[in-house]
ROMI-99846 format. One record per residue (C-alpha): residue number from 1; chain; x, y, z. Coordinates in Angstrom, 1 decimal. Layout:
BEGIN
  num  cadena      xx      yy      zz
  NUM       A       X       Y       Z
...
***
This chain:
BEGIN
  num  cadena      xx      yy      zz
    1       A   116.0    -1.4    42.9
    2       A   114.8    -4.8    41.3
    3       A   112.7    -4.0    38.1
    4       A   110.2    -6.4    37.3
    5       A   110.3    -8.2    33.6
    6       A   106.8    -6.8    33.2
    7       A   106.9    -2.9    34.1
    8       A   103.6    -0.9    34.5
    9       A   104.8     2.7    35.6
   10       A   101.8     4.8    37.5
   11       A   102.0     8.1    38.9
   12       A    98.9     9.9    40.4
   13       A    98.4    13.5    41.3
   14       A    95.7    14.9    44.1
   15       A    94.9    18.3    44.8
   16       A    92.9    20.6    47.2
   17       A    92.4    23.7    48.7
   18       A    93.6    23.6    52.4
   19       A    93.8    27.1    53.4
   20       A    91.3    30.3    51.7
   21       A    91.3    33.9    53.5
   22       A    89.0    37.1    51.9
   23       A    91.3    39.7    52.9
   24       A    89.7    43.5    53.6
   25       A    90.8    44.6    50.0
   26       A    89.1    41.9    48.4
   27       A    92.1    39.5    47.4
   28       A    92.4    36.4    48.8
   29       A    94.8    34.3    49.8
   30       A    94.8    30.6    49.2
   31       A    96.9    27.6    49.5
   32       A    96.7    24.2    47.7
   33       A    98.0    21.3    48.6
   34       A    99.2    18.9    45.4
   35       A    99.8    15.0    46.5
   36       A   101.9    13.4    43.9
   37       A   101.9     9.7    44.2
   38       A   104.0     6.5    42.5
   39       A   101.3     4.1    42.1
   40       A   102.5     1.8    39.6
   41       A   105.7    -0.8    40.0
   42       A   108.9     0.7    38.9
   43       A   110.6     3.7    40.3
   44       A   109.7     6.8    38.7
   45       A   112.4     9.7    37.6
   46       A   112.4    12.9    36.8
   47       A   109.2    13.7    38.1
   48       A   107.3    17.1    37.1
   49       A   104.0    19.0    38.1
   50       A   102.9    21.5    35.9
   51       A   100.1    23.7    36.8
   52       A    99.0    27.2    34.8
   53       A    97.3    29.7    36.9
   54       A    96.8    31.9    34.0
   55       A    94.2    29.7    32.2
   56       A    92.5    28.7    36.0
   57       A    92.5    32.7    37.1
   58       A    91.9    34.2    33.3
   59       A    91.9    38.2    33.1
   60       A    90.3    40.5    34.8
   61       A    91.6    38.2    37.5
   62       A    95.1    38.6    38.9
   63       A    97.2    36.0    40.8
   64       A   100.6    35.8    42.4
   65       A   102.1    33.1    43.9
   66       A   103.5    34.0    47.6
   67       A   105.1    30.4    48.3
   68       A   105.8    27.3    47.0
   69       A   106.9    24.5    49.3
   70       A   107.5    20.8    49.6
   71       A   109.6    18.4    52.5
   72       A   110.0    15.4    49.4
   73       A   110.9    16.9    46.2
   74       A   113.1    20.4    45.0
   75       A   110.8    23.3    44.4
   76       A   111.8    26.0    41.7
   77       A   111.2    28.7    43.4
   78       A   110.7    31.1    39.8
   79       A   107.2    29.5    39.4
   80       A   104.7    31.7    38.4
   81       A   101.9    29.6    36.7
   82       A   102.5    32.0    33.6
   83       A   103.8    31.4    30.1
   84       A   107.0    29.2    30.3
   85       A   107.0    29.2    34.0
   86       A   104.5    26.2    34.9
   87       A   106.8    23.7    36.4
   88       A   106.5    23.7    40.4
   89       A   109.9    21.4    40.5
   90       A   113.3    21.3    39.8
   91       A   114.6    18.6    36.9
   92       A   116.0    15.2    38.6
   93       A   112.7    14.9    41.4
   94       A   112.4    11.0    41.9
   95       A   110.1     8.9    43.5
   96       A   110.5     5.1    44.6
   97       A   107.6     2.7    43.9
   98       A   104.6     3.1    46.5
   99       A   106.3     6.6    47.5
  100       A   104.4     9.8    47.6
  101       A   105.4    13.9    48.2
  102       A   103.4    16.8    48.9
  103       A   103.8    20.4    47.6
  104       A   102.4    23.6    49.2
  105       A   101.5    26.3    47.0
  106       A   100.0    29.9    48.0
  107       A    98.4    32.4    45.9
  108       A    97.0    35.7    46.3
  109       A    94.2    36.0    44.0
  110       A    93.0    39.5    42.8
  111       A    89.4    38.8    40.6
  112       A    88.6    42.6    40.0
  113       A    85.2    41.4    39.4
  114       A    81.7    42.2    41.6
  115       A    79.8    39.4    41.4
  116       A    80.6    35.6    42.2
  117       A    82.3    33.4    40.7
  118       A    84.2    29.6    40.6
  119       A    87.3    28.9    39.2
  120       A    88.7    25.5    38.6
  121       A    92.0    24.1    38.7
  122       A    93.9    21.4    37.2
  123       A    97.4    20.0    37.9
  124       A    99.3    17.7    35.8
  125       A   102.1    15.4    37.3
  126       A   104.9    13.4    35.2
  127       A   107.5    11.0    35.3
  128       A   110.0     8.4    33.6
  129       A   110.1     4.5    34.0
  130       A   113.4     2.9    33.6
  131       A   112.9     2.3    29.9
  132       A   112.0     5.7    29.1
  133       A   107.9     5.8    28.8
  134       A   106.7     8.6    29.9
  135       A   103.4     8.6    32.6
  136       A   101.3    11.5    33.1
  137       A    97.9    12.4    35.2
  138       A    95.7    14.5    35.7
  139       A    95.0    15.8    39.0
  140       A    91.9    14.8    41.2
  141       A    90.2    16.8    43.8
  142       A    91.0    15.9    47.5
  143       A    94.2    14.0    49.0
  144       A    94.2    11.0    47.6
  145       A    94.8    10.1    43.4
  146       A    93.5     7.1    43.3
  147       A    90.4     7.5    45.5
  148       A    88.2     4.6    43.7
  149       A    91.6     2.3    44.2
  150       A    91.1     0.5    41.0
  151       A    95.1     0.7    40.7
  152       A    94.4     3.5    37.9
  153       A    94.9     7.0    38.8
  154       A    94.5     8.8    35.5
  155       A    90.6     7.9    35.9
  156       A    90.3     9.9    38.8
  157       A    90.5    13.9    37.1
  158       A    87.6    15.8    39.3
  159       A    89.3    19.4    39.1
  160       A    89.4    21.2    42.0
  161       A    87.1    24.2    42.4
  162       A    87.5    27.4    43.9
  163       A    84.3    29.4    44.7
  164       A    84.3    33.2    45.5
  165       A    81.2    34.7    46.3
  166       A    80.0    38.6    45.4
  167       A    81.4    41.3    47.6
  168       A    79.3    42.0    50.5
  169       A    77.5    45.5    50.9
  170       A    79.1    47.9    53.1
  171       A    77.5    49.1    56.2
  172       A    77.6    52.5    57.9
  173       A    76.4    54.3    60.5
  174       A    77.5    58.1    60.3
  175       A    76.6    60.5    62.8
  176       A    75.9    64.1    61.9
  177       A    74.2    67.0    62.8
  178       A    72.6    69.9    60.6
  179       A    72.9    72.9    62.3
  180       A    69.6    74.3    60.8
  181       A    67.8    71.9    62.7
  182       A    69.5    73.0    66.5
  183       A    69.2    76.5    65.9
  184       A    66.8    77.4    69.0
  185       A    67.9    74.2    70.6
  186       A    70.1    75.2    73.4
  187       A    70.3    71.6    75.3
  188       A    69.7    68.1    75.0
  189       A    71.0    66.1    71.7
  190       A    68.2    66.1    69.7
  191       A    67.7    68.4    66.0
  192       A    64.3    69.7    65.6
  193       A    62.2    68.1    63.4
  194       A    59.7    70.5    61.8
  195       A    59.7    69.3    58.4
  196       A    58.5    65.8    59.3
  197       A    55.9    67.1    62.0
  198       A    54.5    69.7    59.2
  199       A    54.6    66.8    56.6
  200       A    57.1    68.5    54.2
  201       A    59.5    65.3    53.6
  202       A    59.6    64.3    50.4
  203       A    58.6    60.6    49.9
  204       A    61.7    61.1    47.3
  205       A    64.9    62.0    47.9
  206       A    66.1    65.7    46.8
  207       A    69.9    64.0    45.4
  208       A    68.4    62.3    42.6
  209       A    70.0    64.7    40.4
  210       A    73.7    64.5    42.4
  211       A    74.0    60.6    40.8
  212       A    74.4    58.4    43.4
  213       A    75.6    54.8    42.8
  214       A    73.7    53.2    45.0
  215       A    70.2    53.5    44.8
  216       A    67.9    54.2    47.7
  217       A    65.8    57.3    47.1
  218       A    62.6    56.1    48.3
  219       A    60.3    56.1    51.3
  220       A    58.2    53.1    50.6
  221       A    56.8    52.3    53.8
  222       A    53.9    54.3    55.4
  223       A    54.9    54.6    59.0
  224       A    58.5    55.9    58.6
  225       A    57.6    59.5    59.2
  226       A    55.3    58.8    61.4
  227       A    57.8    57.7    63.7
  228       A    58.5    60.4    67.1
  229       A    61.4    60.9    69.6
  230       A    65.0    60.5    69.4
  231       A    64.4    58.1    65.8
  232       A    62.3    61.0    64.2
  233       A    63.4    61.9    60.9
  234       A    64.7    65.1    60.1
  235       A    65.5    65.4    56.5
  236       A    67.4    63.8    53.7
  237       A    71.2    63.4    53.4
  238       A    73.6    62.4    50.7
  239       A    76.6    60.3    51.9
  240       A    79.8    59.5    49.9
  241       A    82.6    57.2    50.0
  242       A    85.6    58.4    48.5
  243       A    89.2    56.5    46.5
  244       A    91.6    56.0    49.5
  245       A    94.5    57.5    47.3
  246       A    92.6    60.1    45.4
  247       A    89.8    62.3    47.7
  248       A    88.3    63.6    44.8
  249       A    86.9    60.4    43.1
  250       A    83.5    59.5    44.7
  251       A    83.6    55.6    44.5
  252       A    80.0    55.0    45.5
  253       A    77.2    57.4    46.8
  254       A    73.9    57.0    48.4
  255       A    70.7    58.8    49.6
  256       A    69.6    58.8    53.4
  257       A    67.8    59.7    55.9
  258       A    69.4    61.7    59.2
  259       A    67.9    61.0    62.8
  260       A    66.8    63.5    65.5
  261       A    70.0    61.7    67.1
  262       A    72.0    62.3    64.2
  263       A    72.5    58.7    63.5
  264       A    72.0    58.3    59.3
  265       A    69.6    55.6    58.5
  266       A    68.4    54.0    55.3
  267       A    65.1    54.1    53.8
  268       A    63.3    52.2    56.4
  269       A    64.4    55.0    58.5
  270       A    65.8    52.4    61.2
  271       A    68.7    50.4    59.4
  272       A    72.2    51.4    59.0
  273       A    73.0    52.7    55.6
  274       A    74.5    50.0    52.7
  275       A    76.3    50.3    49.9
  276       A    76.3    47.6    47.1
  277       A    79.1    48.4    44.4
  278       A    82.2    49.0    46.4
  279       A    84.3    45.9    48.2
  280       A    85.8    46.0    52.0
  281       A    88.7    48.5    51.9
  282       A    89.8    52.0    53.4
  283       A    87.4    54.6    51.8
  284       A    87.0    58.6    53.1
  285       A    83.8    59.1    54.2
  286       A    81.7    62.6    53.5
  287       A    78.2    63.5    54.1
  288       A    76.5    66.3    52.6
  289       A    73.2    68.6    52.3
  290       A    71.1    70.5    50.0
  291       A    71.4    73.4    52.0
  292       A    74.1    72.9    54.7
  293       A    78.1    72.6    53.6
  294       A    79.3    69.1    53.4
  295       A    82.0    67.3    55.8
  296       A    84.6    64.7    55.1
  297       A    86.6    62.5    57.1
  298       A    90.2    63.4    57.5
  299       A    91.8    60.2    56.5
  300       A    90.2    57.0    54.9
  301       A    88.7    54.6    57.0
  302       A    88.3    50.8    56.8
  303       A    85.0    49.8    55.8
  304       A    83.4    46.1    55.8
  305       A    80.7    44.3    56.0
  306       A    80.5    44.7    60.0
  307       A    78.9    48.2    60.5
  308       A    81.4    50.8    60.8
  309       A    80.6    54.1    62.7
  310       A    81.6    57.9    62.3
  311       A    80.7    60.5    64.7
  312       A    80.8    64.1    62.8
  313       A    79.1    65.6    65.9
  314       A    82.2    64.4    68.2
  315       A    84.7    67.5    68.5
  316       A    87.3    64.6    68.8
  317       A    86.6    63.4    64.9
  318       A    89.1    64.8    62.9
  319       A    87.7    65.8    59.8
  320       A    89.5    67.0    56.2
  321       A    90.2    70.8    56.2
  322       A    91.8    72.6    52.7
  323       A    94.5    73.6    54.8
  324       A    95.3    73.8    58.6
  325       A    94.1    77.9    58.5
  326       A    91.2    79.4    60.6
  327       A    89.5    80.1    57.3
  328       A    89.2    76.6    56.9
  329       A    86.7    75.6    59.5
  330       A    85.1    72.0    58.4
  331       A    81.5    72.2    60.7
  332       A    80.2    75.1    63.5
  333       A    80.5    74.7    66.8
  334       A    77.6    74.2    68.6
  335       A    76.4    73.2    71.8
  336       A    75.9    70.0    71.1
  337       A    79.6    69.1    69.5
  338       A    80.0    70.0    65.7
  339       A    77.4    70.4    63.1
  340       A    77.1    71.3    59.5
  341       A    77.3    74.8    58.5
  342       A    74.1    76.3    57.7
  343       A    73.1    78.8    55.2
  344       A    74.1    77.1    51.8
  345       A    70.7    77.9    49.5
  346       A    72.3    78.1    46.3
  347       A    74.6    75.3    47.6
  348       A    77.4    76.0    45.4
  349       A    80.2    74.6    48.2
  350       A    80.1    78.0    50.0
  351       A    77.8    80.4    52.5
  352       A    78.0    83.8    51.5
  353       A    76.3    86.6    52.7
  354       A    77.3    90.0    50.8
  355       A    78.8    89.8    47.1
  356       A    78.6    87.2    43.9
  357       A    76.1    84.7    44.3
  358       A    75.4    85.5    48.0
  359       A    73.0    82.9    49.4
  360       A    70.4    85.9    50.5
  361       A    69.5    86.6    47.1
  362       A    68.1    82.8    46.8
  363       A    65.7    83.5    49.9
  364       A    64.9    86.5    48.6
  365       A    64.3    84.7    44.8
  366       A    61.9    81.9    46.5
  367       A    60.0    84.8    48.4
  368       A    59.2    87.0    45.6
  369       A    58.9    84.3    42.8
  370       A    56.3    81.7    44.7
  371       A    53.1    81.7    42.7
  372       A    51.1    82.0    46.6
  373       A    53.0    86.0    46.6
  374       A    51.4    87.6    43.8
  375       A    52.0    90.9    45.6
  376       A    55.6    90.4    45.3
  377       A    55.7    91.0    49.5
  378       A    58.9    90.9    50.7
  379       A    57.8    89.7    53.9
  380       A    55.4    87.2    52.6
  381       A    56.3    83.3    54.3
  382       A    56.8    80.8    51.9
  383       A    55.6    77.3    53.5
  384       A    57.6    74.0    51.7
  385       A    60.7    71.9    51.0
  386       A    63.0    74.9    49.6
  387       A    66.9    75.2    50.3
  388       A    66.2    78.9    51.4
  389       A    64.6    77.3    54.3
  390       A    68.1    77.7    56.4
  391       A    66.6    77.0    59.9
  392       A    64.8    74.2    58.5
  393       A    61.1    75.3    60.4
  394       A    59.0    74.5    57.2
  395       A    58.7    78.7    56.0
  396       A    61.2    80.8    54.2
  397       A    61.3    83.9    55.4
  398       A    63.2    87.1    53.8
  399       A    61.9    89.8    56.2
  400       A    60.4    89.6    59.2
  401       A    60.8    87.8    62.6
  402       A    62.8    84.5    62.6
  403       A    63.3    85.3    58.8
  404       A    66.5    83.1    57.3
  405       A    68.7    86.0    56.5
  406       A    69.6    86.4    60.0
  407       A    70.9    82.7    60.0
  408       A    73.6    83.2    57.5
  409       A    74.4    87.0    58.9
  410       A    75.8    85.2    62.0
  411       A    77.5    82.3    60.8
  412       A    79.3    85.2    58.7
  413       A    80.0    87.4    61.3
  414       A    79.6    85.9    64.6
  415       A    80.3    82.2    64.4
  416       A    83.0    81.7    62.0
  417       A    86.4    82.1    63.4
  418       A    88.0    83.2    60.3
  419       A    86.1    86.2    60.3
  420       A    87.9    88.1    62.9
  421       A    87.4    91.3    61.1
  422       A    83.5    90.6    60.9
  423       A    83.5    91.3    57.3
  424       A    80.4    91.4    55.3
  425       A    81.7    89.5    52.2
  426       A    83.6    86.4    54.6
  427       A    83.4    83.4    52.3
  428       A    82.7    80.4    54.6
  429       A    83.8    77.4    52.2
  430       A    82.8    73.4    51.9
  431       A    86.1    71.9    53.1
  432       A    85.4    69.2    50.5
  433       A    88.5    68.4    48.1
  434       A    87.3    68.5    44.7
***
């Protein structure tokens, strides 16, 4: 190589993001592409890029680099963009005058964070003349270092931005049925909806007190209730999404509103259901009632933005059982596929009908307390939105025809196939890990 008598070493670096996927479990995986150009007129040894990841991708954020690659120079493969380990190449990299070599680098980036935001990311490149003086740069967004080509690189520094917008809200579409609301309904698909035709929904939702993450325990609009046929609105639900490894931990919860169909809605009574603090990954879904035993799916599912669907009335959905026993029985058959258990007043996770905290003393409680029954009648009918209320007409009725007592006798004795001796004091328990 001739060396000039005057020598004016240059190196330039470019950079840009060529490659960005939002994986399910919100990570993503990027790649950047780092140009490193000699734009001066000697040759340029030992040749260097250093880039730190932990200052561009600063805790809570996590990154890992899954490849580093490049057909010009020798890559060290132990680059990690942390501490001591920011140099992308091997000593003794070289480049002749007017030559240029690309690197690929990939990252998966972890930002444990639920709201958007940019990071920005600078390279450095640097390299030797023959006499010894040392030229460095900053890198500048885009492919090329010397984009203005004033023959000066190292006024070219634009860093190169990376952009992750908030997590989107979930949406789901379970399917359930309440068996209160299909007793007397011996064909066709459609719950009975007495409490919205008698005007006993509450505006409010009932689960206020249960938490829930997500808020959306409000009927705002006037003509949701209004609304007949297979959309009608039955009553409110309460659906969870649990931890993928660990059943128990309710990651997000929500208020809703359950169908004639079955489908659950949200407020509007229309819409399928959001949630807005979780991200895209594999949750078990449960629904539950304030007086019906809840259900969970058996495994977790994958959730994202694109509505996902559960069908608890299918007999084909598996759902989560205790343990594979005939005393575990998730939901009651019914004619129309599976359903919620009915019968849980003092929903404590279990329907009981003889013995500690039976579910009949809670009918009988409502009856006999109600300020409308000052003759303490045990056959008085007690009109509202109460959890005793097990056939979900409107009334709760302790004695007397279509009184609820009868309800939870049968699912005791008749309907639950655990109960083969027909015992009095069968425990029919929420199949619900806890």
């Amino acid at each position: 190589t001739v060396v000039p008598l005057t020598q004016t070493p240059k190196i330039g670096i470019a950079k840009e993001v060529t490659s960005f996927v939002n994986n399910l479990n919100y990570t993503y995986d990027l790649t950047f592409s780092l140009k490193v150009k000699n734009v001066g007129n000697v040759p340029l040894s030992n040749v260097q890029v250093f880039d730190t990841l932990s200052k561009t991708f600063p805790s809570p954020a996590t990154v890992t680099v899954l490849g580093i690659s490049s057909t010009k120079f020798t890559v060290n493969s132990t680059y990690t963009g942390t501490a001591s380990q920011t140099q992308l190449l091997l000593p003794s990299n070289a480049l002749a005058i007017g030559d240029s070599g690309s690197i690929t680098l990939t990252l998966r980036i972890t930002p444990n964070v639920f709201t958007g935001v940019t990071y920005t990311n600078i390279a450095y490149s640097t390299g030797q003349s023959p006499l010894g003086e040392t030229v460095k740069d900053q890198s500048q967004l885009g492919n090329n270092p010397d984009p203005d080509f004033d023959g000066d690189p190292t006024n070219n520094s634009v860093p190169t931005p990376l952009t992750i917008q908030p997590p989107g809200k979930l949406t789901l579409l379970p399917k359930v049925y309440l068996q209160g609301s299909l007793f007397g309904v011996f064909s066709g698909n459609l719950m009975r909806d007495d409490l919205r035709v008698k005007n006993l929904i509450p505006r409010k939702s009932p689960y206020v007190a249960w938490n829930p993450i997500t808020a959306a325990d409000t009927i705002t609009s006037n003509t949701v209730l209004t609304v007949s046929g297979q959309d009608a609105i039955v009553d409110w639900v309460f659906v969870e999404l649990r931890d993928a490894n660990d059943s128990t931990l309710v990651v997000d919860s929500r208020s809703g509103l359950v169908q004639r169909d079955g489908d659950i809605v949200e407020v509007d009574g229309v819409s399928p259901i959001t949630f807005n603090t979780i991200v895209p990954a594999n949750y078990f879904v449960s629904v539950r009632h304030r007086n019906h035993l809840g259900v969970m799916s058996q495994t977790a599912l994958p959730l994202t933005q694109v509505v996902s669907t559960i069908d608890f009335r299918s007999a084909v959905t598996p759902t989560y059982v205790l343990t594979n026993s005939p005393i575990h029985q998730s939901q009651v058959d019914v004619v129309q596929g599976k359903a919620l258990w009915a019968g849980n007043s003092l929903y404590d996770d279990q329907v009981i009908y003889q013995g500690t905290d039976n579910d009949v003393n809670v009918i009988y409680q409502q009856v006999i307390a109600s300020t409308s029954n000052p003759f303490l009648l045990p056959f008085f009918i007690l009109s509202g939105y109460y959890t005793g209320d097990v056939n979900m007409d409107g009334e709760v009725i302790f004695q007397g025809t279509t009184n609820d007592v009868e309800y939870i006798y049968q699912n005791v004795i008749n309907n639950h196939p655990g109960n083969a001796l027909k015992q009095n004091f069968f425990i029919i328990q929420e199949q619900l890990p806890k």
